[in-house]
MMTF fields as JSON, N, C-alpha, C and O atoms, coordinates in Angstrom:
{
  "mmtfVersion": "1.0.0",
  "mmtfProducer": "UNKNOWN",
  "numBonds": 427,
  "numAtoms": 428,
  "numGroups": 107,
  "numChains": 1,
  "numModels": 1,
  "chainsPerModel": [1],
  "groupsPerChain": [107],
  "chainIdList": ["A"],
  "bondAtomList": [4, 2, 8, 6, 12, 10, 16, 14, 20, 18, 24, 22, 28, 26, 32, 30, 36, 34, 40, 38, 44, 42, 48, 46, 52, 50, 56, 54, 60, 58, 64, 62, 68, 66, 72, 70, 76, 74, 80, 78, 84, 82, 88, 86, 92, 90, 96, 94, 100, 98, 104, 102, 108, 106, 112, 110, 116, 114, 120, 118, 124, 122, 128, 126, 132, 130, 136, 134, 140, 138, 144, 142, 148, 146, 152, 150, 156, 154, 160, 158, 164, 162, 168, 166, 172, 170, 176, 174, 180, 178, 184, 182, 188, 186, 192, 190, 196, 194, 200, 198, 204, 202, 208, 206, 212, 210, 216, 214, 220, 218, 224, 222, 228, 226, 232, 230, 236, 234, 240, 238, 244, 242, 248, 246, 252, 250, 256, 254, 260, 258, 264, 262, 268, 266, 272, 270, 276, 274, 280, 278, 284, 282, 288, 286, 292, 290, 296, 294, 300, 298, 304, 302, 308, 306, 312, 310, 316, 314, 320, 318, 324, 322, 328, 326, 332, 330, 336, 334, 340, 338, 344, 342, 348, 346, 352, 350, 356, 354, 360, 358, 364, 362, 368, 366, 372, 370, 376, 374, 380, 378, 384, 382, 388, 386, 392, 390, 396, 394, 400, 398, 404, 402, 408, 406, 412, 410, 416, 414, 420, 418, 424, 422],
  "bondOrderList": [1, 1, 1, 1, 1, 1, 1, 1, 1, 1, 1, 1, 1, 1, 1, 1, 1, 1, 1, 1, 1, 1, 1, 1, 1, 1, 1, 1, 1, 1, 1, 1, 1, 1, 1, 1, 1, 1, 1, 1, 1, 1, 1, 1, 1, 1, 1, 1, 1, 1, 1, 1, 1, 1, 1, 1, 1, 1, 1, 1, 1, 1, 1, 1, 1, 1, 1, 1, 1, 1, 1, 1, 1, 1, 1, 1, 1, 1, 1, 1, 1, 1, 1, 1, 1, 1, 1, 1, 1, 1, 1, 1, 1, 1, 1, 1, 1, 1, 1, 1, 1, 1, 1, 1, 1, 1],
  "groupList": [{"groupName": "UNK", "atomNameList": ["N", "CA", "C", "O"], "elementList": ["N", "C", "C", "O"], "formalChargeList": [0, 0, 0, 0], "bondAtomList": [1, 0, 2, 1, 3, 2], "bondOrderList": [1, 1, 2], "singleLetterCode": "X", "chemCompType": "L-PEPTIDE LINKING"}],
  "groupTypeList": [0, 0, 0, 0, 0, 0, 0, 0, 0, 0, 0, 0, 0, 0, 0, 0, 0, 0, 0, 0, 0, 0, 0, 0, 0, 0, 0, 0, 0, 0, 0, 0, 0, 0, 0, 0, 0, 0, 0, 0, 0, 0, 0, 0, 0, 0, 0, 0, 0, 0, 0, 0, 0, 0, 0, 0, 0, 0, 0, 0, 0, 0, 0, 0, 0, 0, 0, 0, 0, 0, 0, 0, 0, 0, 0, 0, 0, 0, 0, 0, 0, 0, 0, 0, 0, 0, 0, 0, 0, 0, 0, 0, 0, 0, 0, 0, 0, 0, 0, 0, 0, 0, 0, 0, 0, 0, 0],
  "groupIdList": [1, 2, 3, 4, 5, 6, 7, 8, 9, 10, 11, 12, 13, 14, 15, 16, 17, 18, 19, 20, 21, 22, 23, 24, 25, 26, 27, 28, 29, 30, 31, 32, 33, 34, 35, 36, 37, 38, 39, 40, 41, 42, 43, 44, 45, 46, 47, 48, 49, 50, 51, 52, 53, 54, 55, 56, 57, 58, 59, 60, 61, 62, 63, 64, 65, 66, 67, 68, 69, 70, 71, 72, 73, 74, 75, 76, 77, 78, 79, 80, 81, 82, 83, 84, 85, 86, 87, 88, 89, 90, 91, 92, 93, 94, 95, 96, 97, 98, 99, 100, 101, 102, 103, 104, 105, 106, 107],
  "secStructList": [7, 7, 7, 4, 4, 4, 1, 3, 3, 3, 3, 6, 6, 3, 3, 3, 3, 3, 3, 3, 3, 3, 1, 1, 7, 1, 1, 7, 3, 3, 3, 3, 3, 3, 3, 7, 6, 6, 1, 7, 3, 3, 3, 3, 3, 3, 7, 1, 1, 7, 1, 1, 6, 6, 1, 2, 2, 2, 2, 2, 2, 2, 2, 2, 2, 2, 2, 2, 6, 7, 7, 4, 4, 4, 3, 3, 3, 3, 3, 7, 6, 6, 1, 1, 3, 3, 3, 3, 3, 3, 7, 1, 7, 1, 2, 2, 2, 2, 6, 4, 4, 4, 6, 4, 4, 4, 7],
  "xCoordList": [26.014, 26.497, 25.929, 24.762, 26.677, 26.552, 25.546, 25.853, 24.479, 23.748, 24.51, 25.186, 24.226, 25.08, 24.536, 25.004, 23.679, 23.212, 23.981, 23.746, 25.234, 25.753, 26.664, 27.573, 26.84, 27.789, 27.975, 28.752, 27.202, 26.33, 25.808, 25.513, 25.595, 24.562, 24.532, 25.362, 23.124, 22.11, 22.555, 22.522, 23.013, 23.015, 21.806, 20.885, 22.15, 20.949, 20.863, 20.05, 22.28, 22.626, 22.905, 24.074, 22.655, 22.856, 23.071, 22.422, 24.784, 24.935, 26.84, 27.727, 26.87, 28.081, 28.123, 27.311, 29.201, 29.787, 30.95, 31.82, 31.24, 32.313, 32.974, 32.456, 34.118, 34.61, 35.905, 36.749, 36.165, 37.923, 38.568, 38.208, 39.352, 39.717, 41.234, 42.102, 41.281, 42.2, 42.826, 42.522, 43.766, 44.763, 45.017, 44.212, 45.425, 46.465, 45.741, 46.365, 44.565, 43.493, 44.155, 44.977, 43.588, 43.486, 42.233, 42.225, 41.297, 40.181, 39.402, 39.66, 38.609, 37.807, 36.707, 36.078, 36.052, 34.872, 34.594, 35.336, 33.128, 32.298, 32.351, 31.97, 32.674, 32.939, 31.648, 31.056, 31.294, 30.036, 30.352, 31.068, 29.444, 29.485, 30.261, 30.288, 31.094, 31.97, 32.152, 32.263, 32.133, 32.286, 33.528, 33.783, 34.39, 35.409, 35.668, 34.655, 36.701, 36.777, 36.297, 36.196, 36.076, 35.532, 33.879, 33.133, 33.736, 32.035, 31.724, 30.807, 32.217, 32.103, 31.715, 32.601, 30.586, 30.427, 31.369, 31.453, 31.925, 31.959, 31.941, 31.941, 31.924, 32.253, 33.017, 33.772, 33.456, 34.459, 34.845, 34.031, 35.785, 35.699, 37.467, 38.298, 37.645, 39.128, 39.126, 38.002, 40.018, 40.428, 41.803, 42.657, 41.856, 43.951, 44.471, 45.698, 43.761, 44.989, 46.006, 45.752, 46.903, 47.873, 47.165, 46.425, 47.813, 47.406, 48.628, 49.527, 48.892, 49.543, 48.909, 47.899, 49.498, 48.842, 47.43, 46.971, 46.809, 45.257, 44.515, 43.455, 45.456, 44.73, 43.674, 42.575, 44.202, 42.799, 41.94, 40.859, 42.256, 40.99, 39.882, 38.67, 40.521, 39.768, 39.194, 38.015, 39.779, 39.449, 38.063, 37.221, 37.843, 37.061, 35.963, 35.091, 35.767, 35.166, 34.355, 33.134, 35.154, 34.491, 33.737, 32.529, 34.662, 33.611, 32.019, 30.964, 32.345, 31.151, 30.055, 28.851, 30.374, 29.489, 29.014, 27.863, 29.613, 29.126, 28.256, 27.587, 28.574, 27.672, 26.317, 25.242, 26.679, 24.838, 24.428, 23.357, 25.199, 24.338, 24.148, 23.269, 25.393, 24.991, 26.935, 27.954, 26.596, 27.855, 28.416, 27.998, 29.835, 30.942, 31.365, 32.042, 30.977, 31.142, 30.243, 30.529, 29.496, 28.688, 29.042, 28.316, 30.269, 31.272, 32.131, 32.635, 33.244, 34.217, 34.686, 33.785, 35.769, 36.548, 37.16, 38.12, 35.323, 36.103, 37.172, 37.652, 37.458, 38.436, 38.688, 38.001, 39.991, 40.907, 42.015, 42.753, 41.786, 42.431, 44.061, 44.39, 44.573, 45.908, 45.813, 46.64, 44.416, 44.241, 43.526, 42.572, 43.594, 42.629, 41.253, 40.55, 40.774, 39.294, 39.103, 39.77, 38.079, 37.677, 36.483, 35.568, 36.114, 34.667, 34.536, 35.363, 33.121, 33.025, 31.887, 30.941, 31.736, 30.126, 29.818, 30.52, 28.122, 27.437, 26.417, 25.663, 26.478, 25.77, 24.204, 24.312, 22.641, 22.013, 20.408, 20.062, 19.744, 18.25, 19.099, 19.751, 18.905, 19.287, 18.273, 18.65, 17.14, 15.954, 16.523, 16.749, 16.75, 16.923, 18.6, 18.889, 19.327, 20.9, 21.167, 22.165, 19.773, 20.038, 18.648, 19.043, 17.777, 17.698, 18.802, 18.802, 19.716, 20.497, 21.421, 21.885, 21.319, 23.325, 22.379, 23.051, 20.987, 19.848, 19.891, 19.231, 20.234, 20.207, 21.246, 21.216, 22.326, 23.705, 24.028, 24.81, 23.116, 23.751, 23.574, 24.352, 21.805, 21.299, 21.69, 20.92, 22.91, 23.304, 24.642, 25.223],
  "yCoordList": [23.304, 23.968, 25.381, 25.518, 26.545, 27.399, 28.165, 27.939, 28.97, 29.478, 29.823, 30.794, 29.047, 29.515, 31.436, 32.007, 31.792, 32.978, 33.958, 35.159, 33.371, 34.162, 34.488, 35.044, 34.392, 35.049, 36.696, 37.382, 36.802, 38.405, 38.986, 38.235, 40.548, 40.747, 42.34, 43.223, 42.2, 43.545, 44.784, 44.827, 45.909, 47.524, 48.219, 47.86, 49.769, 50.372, 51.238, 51.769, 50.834, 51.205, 49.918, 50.033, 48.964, 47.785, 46.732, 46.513, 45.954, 44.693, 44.675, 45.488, 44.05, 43.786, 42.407, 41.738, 41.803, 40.401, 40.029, 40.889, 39.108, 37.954, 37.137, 36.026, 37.368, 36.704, 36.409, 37.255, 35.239, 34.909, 34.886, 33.826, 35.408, 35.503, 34.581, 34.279, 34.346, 33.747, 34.483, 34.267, 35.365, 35.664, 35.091, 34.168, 34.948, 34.798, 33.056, 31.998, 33.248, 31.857, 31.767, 32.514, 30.782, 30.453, 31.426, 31.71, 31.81, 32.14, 33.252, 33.024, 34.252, 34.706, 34.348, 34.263, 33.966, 33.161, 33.542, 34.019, 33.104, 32.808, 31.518, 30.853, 30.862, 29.313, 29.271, 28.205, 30.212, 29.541, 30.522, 31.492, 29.69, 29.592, 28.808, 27.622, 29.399, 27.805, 28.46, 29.642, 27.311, 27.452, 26.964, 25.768, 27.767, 27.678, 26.587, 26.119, 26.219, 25.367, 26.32, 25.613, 27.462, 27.851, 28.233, 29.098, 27.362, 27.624, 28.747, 28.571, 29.791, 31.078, 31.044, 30.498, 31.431, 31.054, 32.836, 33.933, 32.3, 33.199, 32.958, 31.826, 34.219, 33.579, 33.366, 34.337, 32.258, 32.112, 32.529, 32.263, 33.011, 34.166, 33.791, 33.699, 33.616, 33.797, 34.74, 35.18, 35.217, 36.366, 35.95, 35.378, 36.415, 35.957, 37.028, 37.046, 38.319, 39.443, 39.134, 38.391, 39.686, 39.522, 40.422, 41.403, 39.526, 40.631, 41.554, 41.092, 42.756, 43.85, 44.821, 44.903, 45.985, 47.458, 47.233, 47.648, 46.842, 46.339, 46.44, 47.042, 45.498, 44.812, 43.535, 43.479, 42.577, 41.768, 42.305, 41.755, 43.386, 43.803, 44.545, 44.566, 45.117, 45.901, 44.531, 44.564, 43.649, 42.75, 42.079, 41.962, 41.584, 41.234, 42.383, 41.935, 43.471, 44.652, 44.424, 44.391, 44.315, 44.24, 43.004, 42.929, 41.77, 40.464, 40.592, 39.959, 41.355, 41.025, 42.358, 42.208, 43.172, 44.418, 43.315, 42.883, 43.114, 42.166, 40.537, 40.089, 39.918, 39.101, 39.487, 38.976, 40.735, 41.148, 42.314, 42.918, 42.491, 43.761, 45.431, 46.259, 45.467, 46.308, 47.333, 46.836, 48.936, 49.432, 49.293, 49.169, 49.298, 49.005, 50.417, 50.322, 51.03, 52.504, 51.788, 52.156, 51.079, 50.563, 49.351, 48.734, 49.306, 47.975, 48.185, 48.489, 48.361, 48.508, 47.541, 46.907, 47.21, 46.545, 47.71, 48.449, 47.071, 47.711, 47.17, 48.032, 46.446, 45.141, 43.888, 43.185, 44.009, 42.802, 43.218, 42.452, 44.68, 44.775, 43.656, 43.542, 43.189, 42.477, 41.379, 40.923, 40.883, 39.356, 39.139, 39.893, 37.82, 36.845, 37.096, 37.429, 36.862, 36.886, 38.937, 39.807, 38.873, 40.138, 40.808, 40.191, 41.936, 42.778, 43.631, 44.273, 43.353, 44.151, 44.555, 43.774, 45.88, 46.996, 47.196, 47.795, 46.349, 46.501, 47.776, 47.648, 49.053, 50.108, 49.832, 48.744, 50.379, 50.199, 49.728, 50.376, 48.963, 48.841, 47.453, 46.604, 47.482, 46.562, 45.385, 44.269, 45.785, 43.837, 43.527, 42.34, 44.338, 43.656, 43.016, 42.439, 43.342, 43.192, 41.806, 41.109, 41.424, 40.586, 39.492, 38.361, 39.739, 38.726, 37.966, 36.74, 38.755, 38.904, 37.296, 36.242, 37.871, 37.179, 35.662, 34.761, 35.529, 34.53, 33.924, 32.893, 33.987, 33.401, 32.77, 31.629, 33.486, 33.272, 31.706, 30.803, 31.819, 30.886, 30.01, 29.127, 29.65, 28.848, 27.924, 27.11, 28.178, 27.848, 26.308, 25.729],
  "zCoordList": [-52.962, -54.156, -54.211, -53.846, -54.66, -54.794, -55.767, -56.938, -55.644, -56.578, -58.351, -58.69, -58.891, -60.112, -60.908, -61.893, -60.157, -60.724, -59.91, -60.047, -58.746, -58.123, -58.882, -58.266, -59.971, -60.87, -61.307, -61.971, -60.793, -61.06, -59.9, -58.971, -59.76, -58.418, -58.853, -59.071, -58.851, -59.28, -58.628, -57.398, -59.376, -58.852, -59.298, -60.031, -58.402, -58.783, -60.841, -61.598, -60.795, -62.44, -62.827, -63.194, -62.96, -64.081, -62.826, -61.803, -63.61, -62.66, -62.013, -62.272, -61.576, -61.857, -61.88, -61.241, -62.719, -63.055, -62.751, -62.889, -62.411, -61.762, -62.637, -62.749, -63.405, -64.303, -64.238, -63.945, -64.493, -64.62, -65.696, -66.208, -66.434, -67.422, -67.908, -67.089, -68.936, -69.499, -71.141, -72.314, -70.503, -71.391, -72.757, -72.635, -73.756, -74.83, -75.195, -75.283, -75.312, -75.88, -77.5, -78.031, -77.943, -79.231, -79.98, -81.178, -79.077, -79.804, -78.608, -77.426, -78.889, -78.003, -78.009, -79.064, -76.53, -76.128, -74.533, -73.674, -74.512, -73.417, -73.138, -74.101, -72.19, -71.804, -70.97, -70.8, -70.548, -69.775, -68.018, -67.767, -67.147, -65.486, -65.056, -65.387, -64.17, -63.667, -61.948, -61.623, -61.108, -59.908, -59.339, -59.476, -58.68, -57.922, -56.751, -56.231, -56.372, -55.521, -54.03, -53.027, -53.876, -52.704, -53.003, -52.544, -53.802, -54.213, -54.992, -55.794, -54.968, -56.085, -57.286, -57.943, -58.127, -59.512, -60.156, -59.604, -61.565, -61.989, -63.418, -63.902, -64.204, -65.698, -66.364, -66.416, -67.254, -67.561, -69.215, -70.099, -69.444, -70.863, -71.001, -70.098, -72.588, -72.87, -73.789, -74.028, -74.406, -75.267, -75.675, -74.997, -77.114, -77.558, -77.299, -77.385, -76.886, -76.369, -75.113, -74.165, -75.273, -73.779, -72.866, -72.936, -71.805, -70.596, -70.535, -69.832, -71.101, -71.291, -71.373, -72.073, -70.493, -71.017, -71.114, -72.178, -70.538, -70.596, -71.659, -71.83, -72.708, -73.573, -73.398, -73.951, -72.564, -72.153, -71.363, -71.154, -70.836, -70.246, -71.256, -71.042, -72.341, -73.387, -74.187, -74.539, -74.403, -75.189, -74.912, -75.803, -73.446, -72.724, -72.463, -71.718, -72.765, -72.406, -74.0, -74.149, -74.847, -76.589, -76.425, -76.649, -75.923, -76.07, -75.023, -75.069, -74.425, -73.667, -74.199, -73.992, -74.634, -75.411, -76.778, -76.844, -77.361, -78.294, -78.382, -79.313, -77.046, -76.281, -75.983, -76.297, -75.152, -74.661, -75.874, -75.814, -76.73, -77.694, -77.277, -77.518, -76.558, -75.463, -76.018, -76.499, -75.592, -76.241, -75.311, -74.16, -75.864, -75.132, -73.753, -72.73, -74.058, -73.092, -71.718, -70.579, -71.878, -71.122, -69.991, -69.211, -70.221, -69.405, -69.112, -70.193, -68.073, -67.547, -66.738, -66.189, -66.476, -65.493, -64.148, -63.934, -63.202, -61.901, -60.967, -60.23, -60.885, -59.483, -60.52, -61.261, -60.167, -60.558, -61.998, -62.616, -62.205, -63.201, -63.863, -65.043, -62.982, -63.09, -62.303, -61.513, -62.671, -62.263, -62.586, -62.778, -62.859, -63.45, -63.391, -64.345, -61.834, -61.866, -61.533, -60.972, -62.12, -62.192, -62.056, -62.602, -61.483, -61.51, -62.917, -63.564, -63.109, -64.43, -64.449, -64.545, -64.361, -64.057, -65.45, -66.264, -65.757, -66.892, -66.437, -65.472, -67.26, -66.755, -67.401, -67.967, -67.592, -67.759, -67.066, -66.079, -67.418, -67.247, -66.398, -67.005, -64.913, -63.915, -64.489, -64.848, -64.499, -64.955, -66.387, -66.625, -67.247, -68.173, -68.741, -69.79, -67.757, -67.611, -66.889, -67.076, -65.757, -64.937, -66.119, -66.402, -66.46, -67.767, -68.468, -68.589, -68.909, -70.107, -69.115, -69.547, -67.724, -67.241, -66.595, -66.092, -66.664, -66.259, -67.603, -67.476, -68.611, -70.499, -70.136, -69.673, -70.321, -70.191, -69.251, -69.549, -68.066, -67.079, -67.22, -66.859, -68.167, -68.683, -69.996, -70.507, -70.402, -71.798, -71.381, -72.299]
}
């Protein structure tokens, strides 16, 4: 089984994160770590925005600024823009970003 902290992996400006997203939910949420059938952990996050005009991607950019406490200017969606699973560069203090996604994995 795959390191579940591989969900994440440390830069010299923050982190980047591994997340799959789910479009047009009932509710916006953090579901947790979940591992792929090719072993991959990533995180799993829904949002009720559509994926249009990159509204779930903004949506998911707010939920997760509001998760870690952290401003939203501070998160972007680098890779995967128009798919599901996605890269997302948290800018900032790299130890205390990779704390934050070590809480997270733990829940």
């Amino acid at each position: 089984m795959s390191d579940v902290l591989s969900f994440f992996r440390k830069r010299d400006d923050g982190v980047e994160l591994f997340v799959r997203l789910t479009p047009r939910s009932s509710k916006d949420a953090i579901e947790g770590v979940e591992q792929a059938a090719d072993e991959r952990c990533h995180l799993a996050a829904r949002v009720r925005a559509v994926p249009e005009k990159g509204e779930a991607n903004a949506a998911l950019e707010r939920l997760l600024a509001a998760e870690f406490g952290i401003p939203k200017k501070s998160i972007k969606v680098v890779a995967g823009a128009t798919s599901r699973l996605k890269t997302i560069r948290i800018t900032g203090n790299t130890g205390e970003l990779a704390r934050l996604m070590a809480e997270l994995a733990r829940r």
